[in-house]
N, C-alpha and C positions, 0 to 999 in steps of 0.2 A: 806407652811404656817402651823404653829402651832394649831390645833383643842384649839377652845375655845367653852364652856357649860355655860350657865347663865341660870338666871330665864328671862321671858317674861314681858318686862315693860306693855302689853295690858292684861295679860293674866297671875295671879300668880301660874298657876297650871302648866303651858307648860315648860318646858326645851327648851332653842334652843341649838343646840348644830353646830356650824359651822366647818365644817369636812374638814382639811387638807390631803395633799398628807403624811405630815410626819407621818401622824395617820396610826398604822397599818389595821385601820379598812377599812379605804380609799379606796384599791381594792376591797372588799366586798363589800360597800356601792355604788361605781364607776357604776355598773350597773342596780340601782335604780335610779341616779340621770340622767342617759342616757333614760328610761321608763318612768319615771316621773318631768322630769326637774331638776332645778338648787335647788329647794326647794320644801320639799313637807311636809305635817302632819303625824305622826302614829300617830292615837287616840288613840288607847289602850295603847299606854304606853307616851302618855300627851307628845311626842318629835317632834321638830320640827327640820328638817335636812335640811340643806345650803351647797352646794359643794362652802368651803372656795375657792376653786380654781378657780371661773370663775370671782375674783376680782371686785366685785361688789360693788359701793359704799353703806355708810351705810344706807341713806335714802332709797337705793332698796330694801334693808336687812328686814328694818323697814316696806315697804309696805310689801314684800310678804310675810311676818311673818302673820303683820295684818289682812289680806286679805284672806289669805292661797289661794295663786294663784300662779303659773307657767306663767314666761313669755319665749316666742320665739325667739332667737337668734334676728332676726329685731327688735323686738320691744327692746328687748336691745341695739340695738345701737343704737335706738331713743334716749331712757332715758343717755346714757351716755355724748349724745352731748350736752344735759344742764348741 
């Protein structure tokens, strides 16, 4: 997947930035998102990171942005079966 960055439709100061494997950053970032889930916030610099690779739809995208929460492998295949 191709690394896409926007602004935060909840939030006009936060960056999301959803981080693909074709991003060279990817392996860098690969062992943050293993620590702290699929998504998580840096405050200090306003970014919000989504491992683009765990194919999530975009209403998941949109809560855990929201929310700034990490969901559990289970609780993911809950939310995908709707």
């Amino acid at each position: 997947m191709k690394t896409r960055q926007f602004k935060s439709e909840f939030d006009s100061n936060l960056q999301v930035v959803v981080m693909g494997k074709s991003d060279f950053r990817y392996e860098i970032m690969k062992p943050l998102f293993s620590e702290y889930g699929f998504g998580f916030i840096i405050p200090g610099l306003s970014l919000v990171m989504i491992d683009g690779e765990q194919r999530l739809g975009k209403s998941v995208e949109k809560f855990e942005e929201r929310h700034g929460i990490k969901f559990d492998k289970k609780i993911l295949e809950n939310i995908r079966k709707y």
